[in-house]
N, C-alpha and C positions, 0 to 999 in steps of 0.2 A: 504494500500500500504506500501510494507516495505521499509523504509530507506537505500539508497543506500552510502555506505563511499567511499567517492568524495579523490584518493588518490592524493598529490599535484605531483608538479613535480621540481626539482631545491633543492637546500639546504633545509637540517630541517632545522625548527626553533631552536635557540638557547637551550632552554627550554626542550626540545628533546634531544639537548646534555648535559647537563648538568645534566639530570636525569641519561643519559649512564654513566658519569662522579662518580655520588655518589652510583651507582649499583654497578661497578667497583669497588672502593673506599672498599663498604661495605666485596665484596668478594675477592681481592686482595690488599692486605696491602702495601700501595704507598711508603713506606718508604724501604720496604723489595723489591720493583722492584728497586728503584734509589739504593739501594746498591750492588744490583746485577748490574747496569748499570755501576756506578764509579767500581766495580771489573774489567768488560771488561772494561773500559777504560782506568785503571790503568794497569790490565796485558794480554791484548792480543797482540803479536808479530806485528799487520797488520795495518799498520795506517788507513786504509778505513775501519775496523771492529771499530776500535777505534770514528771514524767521524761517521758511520752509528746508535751506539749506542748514540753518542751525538744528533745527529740531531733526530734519533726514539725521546727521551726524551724530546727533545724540541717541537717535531709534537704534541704530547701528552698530554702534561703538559701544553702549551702556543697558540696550535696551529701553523698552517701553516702559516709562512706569505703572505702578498698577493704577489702574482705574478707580476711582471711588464716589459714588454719588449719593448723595442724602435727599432721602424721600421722605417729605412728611404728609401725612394725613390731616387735614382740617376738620375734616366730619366725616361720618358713617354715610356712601350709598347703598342705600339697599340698590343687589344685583337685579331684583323683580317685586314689584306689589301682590301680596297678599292679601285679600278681603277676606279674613274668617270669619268674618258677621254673614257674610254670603255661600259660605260653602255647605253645600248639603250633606245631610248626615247618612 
């Protein structure tokens, strides 16, 4: 019987990135991308081209940080009305 590869589901494993990471590394020279990043950051006219290349280099280099959002509730909806004075027995 041959062996079936069981694919996961959710995040790689760190180990997974990190090999992406030294592949990368190996064929794209990380010092000659961050100079080309500080160039557009230093001379493109658009501040959101400016912040888009900061933040790309920061996804990249440091990762995403995590996300967090706070949700508050003001009041109870009910999901559907109820009339028990109306429902028959």
């Amino acid at each position: 019987m041959s062996e079936l590869k069981v694919e996961t589901r959710g995040r790689k494993p760190k180990s997974d990135e990190i090999k992406l990471i030294e592949v990368l590394d190996r064929y794209i020279n990380p010092e000659i991308v961050a100079n080309k990043i500080m160039t557009i950051i230093e001379e493109s006219p658009s501040d959101k081209t400016r912040l888009e290349a900061i933040k790309l280099f920061l996804y990249y280099r440091f990762g995403k940080p995590k996300e967090v959002k706070d949700i508050t509730i003001q009041n109870e909806t009910p999901i559907f009305n109820i009339d028990f004075d109306n429902i028959d027995e």
